[in-house]
C-alpha positions in Angstrom: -113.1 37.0 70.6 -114.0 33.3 70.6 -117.0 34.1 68.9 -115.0 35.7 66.1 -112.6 33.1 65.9 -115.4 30.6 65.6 -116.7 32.7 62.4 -113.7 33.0 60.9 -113.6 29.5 61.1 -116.8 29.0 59.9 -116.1 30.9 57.3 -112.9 29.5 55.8 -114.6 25.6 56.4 -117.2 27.0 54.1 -114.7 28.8 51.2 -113.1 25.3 51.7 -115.8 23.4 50.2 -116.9 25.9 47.9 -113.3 25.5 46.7 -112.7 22.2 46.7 -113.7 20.1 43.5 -116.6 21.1 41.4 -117.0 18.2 38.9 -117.4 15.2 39.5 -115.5 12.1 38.2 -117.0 9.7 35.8 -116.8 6.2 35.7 -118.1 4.1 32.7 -115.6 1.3 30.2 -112.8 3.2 28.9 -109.5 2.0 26.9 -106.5 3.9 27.0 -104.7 2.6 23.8 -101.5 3.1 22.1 -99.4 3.7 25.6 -96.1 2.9 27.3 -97.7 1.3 30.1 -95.2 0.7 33.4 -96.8 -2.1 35.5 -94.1 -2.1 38.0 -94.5 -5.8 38.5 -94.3 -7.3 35.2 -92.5 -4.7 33.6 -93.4 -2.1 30.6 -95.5 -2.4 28.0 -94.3 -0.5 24.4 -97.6 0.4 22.5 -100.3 -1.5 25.0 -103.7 -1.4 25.7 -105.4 -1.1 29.6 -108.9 -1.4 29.8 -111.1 0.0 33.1 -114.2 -2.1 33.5 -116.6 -2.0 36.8 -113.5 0.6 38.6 -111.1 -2.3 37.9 -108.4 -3.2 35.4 -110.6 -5.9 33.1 -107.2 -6.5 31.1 -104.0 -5.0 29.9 -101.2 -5.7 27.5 -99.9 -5.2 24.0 -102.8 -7.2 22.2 -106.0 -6.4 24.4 -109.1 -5.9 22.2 -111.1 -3.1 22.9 -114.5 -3.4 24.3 -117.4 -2.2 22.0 -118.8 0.3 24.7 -115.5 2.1 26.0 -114.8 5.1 25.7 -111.6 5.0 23.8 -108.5 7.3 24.7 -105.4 7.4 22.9 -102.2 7.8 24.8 -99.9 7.8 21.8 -97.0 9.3 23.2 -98.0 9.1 26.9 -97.1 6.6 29.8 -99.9 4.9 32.1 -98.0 4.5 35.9 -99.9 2.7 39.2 -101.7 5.5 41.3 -98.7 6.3 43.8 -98.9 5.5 47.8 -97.6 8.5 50.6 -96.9 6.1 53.2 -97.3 9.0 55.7 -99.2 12.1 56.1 -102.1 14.5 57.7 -103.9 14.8 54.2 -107.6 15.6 55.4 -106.9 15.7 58.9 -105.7 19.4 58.8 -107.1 22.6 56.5 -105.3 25.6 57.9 -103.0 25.2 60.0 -102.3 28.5 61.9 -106.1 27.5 63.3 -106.7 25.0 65.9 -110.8 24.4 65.1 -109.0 22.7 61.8 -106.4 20.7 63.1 -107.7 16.8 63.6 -104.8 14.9 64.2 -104.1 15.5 67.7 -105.9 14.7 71.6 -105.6 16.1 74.7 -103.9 13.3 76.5 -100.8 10.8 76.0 -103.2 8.0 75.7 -105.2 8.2 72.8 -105.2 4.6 70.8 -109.2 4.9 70.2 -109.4 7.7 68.5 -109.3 7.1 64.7 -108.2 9.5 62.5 -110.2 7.6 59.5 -113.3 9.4 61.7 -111.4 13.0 61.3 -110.8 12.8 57.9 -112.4 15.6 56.0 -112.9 14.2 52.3 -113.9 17.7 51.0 -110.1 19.0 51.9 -109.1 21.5 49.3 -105.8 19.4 49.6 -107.0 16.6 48.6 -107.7 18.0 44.5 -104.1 19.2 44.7 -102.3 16.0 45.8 -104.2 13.8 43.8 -103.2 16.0 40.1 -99.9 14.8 40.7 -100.6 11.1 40.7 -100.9 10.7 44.0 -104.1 8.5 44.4 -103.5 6.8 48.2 -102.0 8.1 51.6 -101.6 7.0 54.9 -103.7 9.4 57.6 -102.0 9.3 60.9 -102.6 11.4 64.2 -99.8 12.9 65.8 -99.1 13.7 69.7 -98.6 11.9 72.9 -97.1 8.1 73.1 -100.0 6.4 71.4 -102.0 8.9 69.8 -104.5 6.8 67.7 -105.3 4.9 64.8 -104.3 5.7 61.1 -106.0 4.9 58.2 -104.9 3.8 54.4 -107.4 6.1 52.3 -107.8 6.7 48.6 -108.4 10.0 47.4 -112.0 9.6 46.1 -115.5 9.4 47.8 -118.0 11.3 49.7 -117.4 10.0 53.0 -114.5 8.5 55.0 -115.9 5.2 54.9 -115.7 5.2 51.1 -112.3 6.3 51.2 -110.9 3.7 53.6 -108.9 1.0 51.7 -108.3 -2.6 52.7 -109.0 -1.8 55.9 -105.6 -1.1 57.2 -105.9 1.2 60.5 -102.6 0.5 62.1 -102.5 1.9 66.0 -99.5 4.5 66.2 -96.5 4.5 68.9 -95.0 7.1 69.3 -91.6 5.4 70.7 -89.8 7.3 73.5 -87.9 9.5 72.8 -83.6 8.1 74.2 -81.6 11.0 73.0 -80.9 14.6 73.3 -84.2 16.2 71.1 -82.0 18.9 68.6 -80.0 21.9 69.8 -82.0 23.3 72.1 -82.1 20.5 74.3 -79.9 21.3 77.2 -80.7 18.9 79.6 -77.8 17.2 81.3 -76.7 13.5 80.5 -78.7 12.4 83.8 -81.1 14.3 83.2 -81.8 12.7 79.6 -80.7 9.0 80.5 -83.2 9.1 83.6 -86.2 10.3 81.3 -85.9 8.0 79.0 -85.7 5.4 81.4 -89.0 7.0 83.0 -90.3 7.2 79.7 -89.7 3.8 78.5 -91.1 2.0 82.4 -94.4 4.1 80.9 -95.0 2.2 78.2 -93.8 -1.1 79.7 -96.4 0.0 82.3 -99.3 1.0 79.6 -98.4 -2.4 77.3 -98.6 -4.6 80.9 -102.4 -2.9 81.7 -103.3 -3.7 78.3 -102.2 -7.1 78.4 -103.9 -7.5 81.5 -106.9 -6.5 80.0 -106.9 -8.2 77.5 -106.2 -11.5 79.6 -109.5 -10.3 81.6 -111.5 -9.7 78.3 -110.5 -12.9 76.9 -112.0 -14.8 80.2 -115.2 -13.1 80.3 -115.8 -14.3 76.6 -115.1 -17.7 77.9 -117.1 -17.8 80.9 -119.3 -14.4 81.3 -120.9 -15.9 84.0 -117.6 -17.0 86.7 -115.9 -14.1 85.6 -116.5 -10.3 85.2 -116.1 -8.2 82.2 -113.4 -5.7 82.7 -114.2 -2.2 83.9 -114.8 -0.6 80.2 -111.7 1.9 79.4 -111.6 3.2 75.7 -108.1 3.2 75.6 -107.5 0.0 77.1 -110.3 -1.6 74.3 -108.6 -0.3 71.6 -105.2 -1.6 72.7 -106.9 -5.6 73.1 -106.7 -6.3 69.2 -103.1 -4.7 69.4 -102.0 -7.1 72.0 -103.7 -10.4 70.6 -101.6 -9.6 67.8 -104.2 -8.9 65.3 -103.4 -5.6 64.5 -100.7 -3.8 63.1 -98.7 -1.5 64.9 -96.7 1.9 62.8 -93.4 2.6 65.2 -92.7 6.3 64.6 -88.7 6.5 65.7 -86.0 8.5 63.9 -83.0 8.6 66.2 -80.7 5.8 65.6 -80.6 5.2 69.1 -84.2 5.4 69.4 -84.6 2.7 66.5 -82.4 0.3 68.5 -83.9 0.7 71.4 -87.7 0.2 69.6 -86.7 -2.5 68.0 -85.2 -4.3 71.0 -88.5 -3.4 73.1 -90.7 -5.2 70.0 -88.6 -8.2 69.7 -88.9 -8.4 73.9 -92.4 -8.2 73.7 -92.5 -10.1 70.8 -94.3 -7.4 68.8 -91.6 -8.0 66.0 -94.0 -9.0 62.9 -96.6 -6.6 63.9 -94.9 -3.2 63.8 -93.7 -1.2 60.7 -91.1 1.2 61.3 -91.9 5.3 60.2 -89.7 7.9 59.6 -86.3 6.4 60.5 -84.6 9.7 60.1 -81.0 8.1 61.0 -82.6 4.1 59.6 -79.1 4.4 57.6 -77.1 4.6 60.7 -78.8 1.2 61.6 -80.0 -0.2 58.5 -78.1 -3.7 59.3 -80.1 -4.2 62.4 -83.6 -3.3 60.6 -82.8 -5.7 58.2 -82.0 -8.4 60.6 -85.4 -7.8 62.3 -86.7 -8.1 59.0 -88.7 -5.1 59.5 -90.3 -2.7 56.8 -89.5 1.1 56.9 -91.8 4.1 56.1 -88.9 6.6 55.2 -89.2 10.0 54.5 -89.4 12.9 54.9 -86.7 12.9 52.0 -86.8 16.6 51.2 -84.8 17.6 54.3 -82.3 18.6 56.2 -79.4 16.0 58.6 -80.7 15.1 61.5 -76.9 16.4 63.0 -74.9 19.3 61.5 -71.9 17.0 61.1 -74.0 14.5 58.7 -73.5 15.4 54.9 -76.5 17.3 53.4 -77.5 14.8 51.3 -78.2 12.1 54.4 -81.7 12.7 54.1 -81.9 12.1 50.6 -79.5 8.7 50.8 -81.4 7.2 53.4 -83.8 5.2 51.6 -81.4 4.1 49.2 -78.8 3.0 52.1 -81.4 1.3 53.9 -82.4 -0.9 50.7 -79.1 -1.9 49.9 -78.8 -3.3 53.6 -81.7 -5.5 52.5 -85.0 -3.1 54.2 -88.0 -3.1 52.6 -88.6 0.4 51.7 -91.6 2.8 51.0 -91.9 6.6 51.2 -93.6 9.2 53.3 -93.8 12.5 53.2 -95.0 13.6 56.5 -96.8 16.7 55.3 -100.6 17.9 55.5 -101.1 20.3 52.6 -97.5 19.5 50.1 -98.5 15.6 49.9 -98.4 16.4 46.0 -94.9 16.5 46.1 -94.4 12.9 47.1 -93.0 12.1 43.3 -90.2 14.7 43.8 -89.3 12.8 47.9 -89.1 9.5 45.4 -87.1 11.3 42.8 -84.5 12.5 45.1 -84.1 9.2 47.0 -83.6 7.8 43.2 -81.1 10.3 42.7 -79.2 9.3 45.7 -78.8 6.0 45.7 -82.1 4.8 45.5 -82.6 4.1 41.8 -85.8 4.6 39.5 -86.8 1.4 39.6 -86.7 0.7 43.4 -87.8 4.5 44.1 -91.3 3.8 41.5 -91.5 0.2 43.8 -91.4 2.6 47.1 -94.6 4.9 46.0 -96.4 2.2 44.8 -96.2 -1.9 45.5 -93.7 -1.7 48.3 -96.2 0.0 50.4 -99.6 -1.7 49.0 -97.1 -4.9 49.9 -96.7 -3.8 53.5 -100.1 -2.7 54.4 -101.7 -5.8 53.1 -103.3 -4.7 50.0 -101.2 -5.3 46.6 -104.2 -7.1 45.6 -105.9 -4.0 44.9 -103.1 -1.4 44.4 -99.8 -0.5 43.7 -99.4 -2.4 40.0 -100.8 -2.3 36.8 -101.9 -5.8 36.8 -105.6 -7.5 35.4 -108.1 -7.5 38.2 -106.9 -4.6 40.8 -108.6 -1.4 41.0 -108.2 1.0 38.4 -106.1 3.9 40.4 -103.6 5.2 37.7 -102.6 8.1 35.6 -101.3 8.7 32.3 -98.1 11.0 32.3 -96.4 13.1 29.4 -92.8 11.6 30.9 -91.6 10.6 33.9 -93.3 11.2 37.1 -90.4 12.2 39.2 -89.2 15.0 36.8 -91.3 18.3 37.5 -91.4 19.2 34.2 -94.0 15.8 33.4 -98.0 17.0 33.3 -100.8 14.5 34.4 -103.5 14.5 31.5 -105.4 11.7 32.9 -106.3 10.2 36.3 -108.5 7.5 37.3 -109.3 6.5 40.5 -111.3 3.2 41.5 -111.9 3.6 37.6 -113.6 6.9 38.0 -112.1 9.8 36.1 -111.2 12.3 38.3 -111.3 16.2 36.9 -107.4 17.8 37.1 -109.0 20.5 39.2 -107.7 21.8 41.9 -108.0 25.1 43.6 -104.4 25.7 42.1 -106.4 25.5 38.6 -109.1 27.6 39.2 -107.1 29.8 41.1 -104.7 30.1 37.7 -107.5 30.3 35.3 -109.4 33.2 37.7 -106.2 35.2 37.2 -105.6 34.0 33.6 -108.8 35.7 32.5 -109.4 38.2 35.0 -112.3 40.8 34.3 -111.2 44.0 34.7 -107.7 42.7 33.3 -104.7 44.3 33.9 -104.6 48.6 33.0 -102.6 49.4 29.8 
């Protein structure tokens, strides 16, 4: 049987890249004339010009001349928008996920902070075509399971291998923060029973951060002196954790429960971890969204297409809680928490929009707020001279379902709209023997 499940396996990994995209992009000079272009950071452009040079933006505006070499495109009609940023998913990490031999974003363990998920990350993923036709040109790819699970990793949706894909360099380690509450409505655990477990909980990762620290201290004087003190036995975890504790890299907070936020966010500021850690998910943030902005920390929100966290919540919580949580003063961006339907991170942004949110602020949350927050709005998240060329060009708005991509560009390559949603539509649309009349 193990055998059989290993073919099968085998099998789908290999209808996987047969299906994933067959042409390649193209990079060259190109000028996309005659557009409305939306820079998101210095406002729209009626009737402009954007020219891709070397995969970057070599100049845009409403009186650009047009190189002699590019290939000229005319977007009469058409609006050019910044690639757009899912601050959370398992995009590449996961292909089916009924079958575990596909699933690569969880250990075996509760201690897992070296293992990188930039390493899983299976650039071939049929999903990856299909998230990337709807504009969606950046994600975040985070492992899952256990208290610190790994390392994320800020990839663009173009390349060969996962080293080509990483971008900026931003691999935050993820903490998972105890949970404090009662876990839905099958929890039936007494209130003793729930208080002391998170207490136990919580003394685990005071316990975990303290070794780390400790090591950390030892590490630290071995540099200094290899020869009067030892190095410190080698532990994976405990390496990874060093930079984390020095303060020199980033830390994503995955918390949802209001009570769980408070109690994260008191536990940072303790440790004095305050500036390092980016808060994600923040399923109740609104509940709270006064204390978040006092830390001054920066929230991952989303999903938005869901359901309340608590049947007496109105429906629409899930889809207020971005907007809520900016107008307490948060810096917001938007995940979507999903694996395969990352393409429908424009619709999580238009519902926030709808609810309180706004257009303008929603288009900020899948674009600069995030490239703002994980350190690289030099290269993305605007339409500005200079940072790479990740865009598309729209027939309307992004958010509304009804807009089609006809153009996409990705570290100024032009990516193909294939997807195996488009060659499965055009199989069927000419189908040989077609339908009996």
């Amino acid at each position: 049987m193990r055998f059989l499940s290993l073919l099968c396996s085998l099998l789908l990994l290999t209808a996987t890249v047969a299906s994933a995209q067959k042409t390649p992009g193209r990079d060259g000079t190109f000028a996309l004339t005659n557009a409305r272009i939306v820079t998101v950071t210095n406002g729209t452009i009626d009737n402009g010009t954007l020219v891709i040079e070397d995969g970057r933006i070599a100049a845009v505006g409403a009186d650009v001349a047009v190189p002699a070499d590019a290939e000229v495109i005319d977007c009469t009609d058409l609006s050019i928008y910044p690639g757009l940023i899912d601050s959370g998913t398992q995009l590449g990490l996961v292909e089916v996920g009924s079958l575990s031999e596909t699933r690569d974003y969880r250990e075996i363990g509760e201690l897992t902070p070296h293992m990188q998920a930039l390493t899983a990350v299976n650039p071939n993923s049929v999903s990856i075509p299909v998230t990337r036709v709807n504009g969606v040109t950046s994600v975040i790819a985070e492992p899952e399971g256990g208290l610190l699970p790994g390392t994320a990793a800020l990839i663009g949706l173009h390349g060969y291998t996962p080293e080509q894909m990483l971008l900026g360099g931003y691999e935050p380690v993820v903490l998972d923060y105890p949970s404090t509450g009662r876990r839905g409505w099958w929890d039936d655990r007494s209130e003793e029973e729930i208080e002391k477990q998170a207490q136990e909980a919580i003394e685990k990762l005071n316990a975990v951060w303290d070794q780390a620290a400790l090591y950390a201290r030892i590490d630290s004087a071995h540099a200094a002196d290899p020869d009067a003190n030892r190095r410190p036995e080698y532990s994976p975890a405990m390496q990874a954790m060093v930079p984390v504790v020095r303060g020199t890299q980033p830390i994503l907070l995955k918390a949802d429960a209001s009570a769980d936020i408070t109690s994260a966010l008191e536990w940072a500021a303790e440790r004095g971890l305050t500036n390092q850690i980016v808060l994600s998910g923040a399923e109740e943030g609104w509940r709270v969204a006064d204390a978040i902005a006092e830390a001054g920390v920066p929230v991952l929100v989303g999903p938005v297409l869901s359901t309340p966290s608590r049947d007496a919540d109105r429906y629409d919580k899930p889809y207020a809680n971005a907007g809520l949580l900016h107008d307490a003063g948060v810096q917001v961006a938007i995940r979507t928490g999903e694996a395969e339907n990352v393409r429908n991170l424009p619709y999580h942004a238009g519902f926030a929009a709808a609810y309180g949110l706004g257009k303008e602020a929603a288009l900020r949350a899948v674009t600069i707020a995030p490239a703002q927050i994980f350190g690289v709005d030099d290269e993305v998240g605007s339409l500005e001279a200079g940072k790479r060329a990740n865009l598309f060009v729209a027939t309307g708005d992004p958010f509304e379902t009804s807009t089609d991509i006809v153009h996409l560009f990705i570290d100024g390559y032009q990516i193909p709209l294939e997807s195996r949603h488009t060659e499965l539509y055009n199989e069927f649309l000419r189908r040989s023997p077609g339908v009996q009349k």
